[in-house]
py3Dmol code that shows the C-alpha trace and the ligand (Angstrom):
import py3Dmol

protein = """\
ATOM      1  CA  UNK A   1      11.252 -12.181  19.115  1.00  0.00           C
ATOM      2  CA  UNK A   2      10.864 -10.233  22.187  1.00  0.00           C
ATOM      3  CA  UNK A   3       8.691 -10.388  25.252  1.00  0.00           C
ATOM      4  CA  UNK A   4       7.199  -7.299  24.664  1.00  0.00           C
ATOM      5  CA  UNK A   5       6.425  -8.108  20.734  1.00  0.00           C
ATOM      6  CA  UNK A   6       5.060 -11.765  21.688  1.00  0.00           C
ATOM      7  CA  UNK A   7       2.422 -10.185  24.268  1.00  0.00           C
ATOM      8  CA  UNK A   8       1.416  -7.286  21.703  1.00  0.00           C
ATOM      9  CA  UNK A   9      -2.128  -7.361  21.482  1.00  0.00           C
ATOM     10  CA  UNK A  10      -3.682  -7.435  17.970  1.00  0.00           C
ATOM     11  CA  UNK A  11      -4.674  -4.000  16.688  1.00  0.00           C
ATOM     12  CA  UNK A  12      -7.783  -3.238  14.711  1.00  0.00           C
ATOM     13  CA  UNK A  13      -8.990  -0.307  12.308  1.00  0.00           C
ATOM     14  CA  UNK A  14     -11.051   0.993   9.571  1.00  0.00           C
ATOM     15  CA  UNK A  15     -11.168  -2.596   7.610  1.00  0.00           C
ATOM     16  CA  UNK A  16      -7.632  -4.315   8.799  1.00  0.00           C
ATOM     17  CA  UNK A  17      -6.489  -5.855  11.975  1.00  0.00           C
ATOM     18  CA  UNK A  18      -2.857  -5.968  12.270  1.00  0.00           C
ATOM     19  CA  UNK A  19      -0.227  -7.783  14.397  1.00  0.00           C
ATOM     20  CA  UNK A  20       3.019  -6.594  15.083  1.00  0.00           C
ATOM     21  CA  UNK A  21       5.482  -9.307  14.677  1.00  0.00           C
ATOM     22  CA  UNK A  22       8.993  -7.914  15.257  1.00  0.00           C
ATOM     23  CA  UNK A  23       9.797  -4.549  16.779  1.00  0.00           C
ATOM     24  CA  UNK A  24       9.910  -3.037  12.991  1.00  0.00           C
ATOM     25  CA  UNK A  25       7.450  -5.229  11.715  1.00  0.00           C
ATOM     26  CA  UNK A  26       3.450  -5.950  10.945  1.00  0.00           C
ATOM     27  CA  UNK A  27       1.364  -7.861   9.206  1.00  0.00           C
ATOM     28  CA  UNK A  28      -2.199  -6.470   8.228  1.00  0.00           C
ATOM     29  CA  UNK A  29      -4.717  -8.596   6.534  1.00  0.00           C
ATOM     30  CA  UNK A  30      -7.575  -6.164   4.901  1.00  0.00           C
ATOM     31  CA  UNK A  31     -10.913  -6.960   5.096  1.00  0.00           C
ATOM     32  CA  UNK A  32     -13.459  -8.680   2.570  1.00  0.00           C
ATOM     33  CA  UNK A  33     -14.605  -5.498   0.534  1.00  0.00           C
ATOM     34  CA  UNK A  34     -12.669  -2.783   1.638  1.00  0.00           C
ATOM     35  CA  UNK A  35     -11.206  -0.523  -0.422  1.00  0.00           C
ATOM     36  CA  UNK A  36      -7.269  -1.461  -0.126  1.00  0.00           C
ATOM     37  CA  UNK A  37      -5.281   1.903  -0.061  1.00  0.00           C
ATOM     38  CA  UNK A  38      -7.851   3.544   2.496  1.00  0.00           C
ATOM     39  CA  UNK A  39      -7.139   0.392   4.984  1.00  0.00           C
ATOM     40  CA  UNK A  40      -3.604   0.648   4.667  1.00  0.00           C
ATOM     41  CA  UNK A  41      -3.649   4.485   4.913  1.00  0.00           C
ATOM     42  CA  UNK A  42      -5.236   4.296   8.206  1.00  0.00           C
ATOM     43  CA  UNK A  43      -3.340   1.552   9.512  1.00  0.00           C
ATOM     44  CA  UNK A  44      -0.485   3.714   8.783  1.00  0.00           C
ATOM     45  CA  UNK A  45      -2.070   6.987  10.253  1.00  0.00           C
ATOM     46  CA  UNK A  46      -3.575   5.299  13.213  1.00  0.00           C
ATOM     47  CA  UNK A  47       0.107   3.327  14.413  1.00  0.00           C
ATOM     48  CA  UNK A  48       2.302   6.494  13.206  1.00  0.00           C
ATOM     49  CA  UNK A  49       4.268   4.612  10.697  1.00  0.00           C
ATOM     50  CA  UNK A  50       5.560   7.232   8.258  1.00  0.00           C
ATOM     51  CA  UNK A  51       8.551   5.540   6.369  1.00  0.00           C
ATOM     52  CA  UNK A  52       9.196   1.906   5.430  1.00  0.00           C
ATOM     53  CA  UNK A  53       7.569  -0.544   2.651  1.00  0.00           C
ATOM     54  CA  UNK A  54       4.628  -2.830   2.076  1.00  0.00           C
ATOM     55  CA  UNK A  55       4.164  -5.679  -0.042  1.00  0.00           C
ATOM     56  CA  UNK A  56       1.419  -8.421   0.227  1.00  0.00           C
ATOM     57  CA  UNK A  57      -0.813 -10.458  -2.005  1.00  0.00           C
ATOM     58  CA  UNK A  58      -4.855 -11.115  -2.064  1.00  0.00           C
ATOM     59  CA  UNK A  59      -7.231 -10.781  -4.531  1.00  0.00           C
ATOM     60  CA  UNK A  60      -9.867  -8.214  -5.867  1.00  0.00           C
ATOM     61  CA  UNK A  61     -13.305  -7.510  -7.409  1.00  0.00           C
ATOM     62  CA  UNK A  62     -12.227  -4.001  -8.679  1.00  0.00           C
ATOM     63  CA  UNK A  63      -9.268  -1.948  -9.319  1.00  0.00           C
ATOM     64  CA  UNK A  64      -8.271   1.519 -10.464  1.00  0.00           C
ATOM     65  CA  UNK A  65      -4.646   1.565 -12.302  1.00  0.00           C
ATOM     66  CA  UNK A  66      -2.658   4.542 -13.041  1.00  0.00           C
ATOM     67  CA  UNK A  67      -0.070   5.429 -15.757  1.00  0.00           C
ATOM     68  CA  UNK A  68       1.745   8.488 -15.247  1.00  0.00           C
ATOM     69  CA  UNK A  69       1.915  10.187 -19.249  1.00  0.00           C
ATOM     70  CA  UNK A  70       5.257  11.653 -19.270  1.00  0.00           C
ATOM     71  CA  UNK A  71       4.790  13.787 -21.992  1.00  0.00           C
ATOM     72  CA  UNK A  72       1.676  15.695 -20.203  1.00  0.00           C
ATOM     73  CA  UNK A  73       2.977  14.791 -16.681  1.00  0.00           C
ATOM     74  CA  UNK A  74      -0.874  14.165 -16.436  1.00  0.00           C
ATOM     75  CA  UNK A  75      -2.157  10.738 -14.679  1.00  0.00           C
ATOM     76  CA  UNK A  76      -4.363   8.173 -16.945  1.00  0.00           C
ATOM     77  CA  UNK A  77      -6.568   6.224 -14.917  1.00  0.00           C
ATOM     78  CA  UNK A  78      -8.407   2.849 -15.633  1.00  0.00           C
ATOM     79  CA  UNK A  79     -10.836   0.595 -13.778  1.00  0.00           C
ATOM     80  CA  UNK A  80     -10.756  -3.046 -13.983  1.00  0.00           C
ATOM     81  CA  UNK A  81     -13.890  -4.536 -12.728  1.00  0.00           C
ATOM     82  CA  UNK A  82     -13.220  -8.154 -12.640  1.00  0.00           C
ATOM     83  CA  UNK A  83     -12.162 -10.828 -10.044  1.00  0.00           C
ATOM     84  CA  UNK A  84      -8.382 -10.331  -9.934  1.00  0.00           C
ATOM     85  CA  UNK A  85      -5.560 -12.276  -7.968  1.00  0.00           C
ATOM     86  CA  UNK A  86      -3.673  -9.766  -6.295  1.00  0.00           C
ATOM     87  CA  UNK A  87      -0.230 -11.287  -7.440  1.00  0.00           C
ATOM     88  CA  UNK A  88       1.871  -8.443  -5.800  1.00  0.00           C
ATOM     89  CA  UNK A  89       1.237  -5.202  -4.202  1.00  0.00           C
ATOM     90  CA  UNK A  90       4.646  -3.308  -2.904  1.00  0.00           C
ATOM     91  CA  UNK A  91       4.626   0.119  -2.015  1.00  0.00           C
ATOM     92  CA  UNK A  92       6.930   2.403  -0.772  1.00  0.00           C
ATOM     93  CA  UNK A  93       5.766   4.999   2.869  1.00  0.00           C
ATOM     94  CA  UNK A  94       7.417   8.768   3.435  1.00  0.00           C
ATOM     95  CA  UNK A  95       5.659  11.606   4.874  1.00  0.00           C
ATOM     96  CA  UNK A  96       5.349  14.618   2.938  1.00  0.00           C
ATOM     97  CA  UNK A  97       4.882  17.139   5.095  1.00  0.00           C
ATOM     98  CA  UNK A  98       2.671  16.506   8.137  1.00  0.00           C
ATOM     99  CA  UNK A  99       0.820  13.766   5.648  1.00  0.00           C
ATOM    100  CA  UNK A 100       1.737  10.078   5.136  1.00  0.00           C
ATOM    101  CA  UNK A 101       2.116   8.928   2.120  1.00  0.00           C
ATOM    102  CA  UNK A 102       1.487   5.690   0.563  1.00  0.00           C
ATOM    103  CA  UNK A 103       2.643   4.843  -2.637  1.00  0.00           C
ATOM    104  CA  UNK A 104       1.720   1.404  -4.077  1.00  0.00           C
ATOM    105  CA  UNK A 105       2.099  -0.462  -7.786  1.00  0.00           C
ATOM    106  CA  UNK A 106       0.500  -3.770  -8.675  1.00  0.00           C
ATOM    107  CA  UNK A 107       0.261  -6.868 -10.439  1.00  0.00           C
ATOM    108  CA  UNK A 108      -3.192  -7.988 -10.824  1.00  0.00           C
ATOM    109  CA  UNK A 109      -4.025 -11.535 -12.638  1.00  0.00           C
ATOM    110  CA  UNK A 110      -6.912 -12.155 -14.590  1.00  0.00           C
ATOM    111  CA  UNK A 111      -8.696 -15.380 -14.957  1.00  0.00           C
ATOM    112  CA  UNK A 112      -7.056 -15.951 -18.087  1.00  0.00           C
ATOM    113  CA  UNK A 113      -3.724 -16.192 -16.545  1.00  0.00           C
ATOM    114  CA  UNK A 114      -2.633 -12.810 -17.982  1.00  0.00           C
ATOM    115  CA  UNK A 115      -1.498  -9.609 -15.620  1.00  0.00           C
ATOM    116  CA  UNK A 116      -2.707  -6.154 -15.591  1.00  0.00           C
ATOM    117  CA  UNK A 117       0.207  -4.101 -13.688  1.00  0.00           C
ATOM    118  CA  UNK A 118       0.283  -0.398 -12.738  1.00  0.00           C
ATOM    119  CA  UNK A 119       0.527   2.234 -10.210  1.00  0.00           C
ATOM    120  CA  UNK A 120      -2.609   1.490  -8.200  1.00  0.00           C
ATOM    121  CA  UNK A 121      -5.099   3.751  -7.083  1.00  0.00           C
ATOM    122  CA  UNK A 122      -8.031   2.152  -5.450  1.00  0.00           C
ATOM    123  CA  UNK A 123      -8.662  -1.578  -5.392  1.00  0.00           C
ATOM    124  CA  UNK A 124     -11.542  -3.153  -3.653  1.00  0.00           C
ATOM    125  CA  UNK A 125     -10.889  -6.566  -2.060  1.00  0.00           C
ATOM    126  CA  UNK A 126     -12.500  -9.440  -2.253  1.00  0.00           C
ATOM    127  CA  UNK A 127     -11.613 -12.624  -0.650  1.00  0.00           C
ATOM    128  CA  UNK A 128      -8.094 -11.744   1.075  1.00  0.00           C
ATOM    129  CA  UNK A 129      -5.599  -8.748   1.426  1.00  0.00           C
ATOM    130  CA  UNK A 130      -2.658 -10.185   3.491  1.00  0.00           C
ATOM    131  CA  UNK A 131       0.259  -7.296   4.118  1.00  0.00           C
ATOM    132  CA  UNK A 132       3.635  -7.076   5.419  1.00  0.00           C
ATOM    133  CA  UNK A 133       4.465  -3.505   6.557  1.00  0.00           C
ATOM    134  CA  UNK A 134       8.506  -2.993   7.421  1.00  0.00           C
ATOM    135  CA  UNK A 135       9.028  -0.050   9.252  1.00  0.00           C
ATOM    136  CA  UNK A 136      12.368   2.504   8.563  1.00  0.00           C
ATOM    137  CA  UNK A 137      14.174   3.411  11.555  1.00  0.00           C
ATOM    138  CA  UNK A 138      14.757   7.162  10.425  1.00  0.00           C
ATOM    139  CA  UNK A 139      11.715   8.900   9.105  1.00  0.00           C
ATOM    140  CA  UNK A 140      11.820   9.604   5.234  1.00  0.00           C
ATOM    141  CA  UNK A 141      10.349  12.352   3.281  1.00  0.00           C
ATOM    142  CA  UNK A 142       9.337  12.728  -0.180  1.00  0.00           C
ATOM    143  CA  UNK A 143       9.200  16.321  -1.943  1.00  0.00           C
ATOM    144  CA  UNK A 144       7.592  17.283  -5.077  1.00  0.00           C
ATOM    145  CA  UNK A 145      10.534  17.555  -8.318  1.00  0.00           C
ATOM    146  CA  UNK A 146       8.902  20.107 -10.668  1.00  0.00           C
ATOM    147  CA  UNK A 147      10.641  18.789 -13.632  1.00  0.00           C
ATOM    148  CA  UNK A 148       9.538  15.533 -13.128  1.00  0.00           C
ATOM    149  CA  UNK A 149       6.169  16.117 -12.208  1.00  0.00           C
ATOM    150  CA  UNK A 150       6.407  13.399  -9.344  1.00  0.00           C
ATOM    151  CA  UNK A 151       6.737  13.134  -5.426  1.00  0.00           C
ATOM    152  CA  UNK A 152      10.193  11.786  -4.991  1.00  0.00           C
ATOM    153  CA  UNK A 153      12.829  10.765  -2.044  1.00  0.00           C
ATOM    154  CA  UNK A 154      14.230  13.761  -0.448  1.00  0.00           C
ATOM    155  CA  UNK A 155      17.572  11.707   0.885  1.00  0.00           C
ATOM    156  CA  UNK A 156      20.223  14.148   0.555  1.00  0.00           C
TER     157      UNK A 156
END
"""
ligand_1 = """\
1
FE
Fe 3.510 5.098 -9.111
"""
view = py3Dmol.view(width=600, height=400)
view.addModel(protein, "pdb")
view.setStyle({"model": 0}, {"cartoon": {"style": "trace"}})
view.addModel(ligand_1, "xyz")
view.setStyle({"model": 1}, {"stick": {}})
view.zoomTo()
view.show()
């Protein structure tokens, strides 16, 4: 770890507080009752971090799942509303154009033991959110494919 890492001061925002803990690295625990994606949007916004990953565990009073209908290239959404573990959240960061994009899945566990998983779209947390954000050292972008209906890697 370096000097200038160890004597980073913590950084706080819009429901998180953050440390960084390497030069390419964060961790970001999201408030009690935030809404997950918005916290970790402007943690990203806020610090400038438009490429790299996130994954991170918690848990959740509500969330919003997506499944992309490939048929219709339309989006299904469904709310959960139900005291979840937040088993896994990993997401993927590129800008698209000037924006930042964040683009998570999860595995949420019910209290049965059994998982709800999807692309997630809003999820409100309650109890913990705890985050690990890597950051890329090139910046990425993601462009729109037509035929797939999907924002995707531009890399070539
Ligand atoms: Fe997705």
């Amino acid at each position: 770890m370096t000097a200038s890492v160890a004597t980073d001061p913590g950084l706080a925002g819009a429901g998180w507080t953050a440390r960084r803990v390497k030069p390419d690295a964060f961790l970001v625990s999201v408030a009690s009752g935030a809404e997950v994606l918005a916290a970790l949007n402007d943690f990203l916004r806020t610090q400038g971090i438009g490429s790299g990953r996130v994954s991170g565990i918690g848990a959740v009073s509500r969330a919003v799942l997506r499944f992309f209908n490939f048929a219709t290239k339309g989006y299904v959404d469904q709310p959960f509303e139900a005291q979840m573990e937040l088993s896994n959240l990993t997401g993927n960061i590129a800008r698209k154009g000037d924006q930042i994009i964040l683009h998570a899945h999860a595995t949420l566990g019910r209290s049965d033991y059994t998982a709800l998983a999807g692309h997630l779209s809003a999820a409100t947390i309650h109890g913990a959110g705890e985050f690990f954000v890597i950051v890329s050292d090139v910046p990425v972008f993601k462009v729109h494919n037509d035929a797939l209906g999907l924002d995707l890697y531009d890399l070539a």
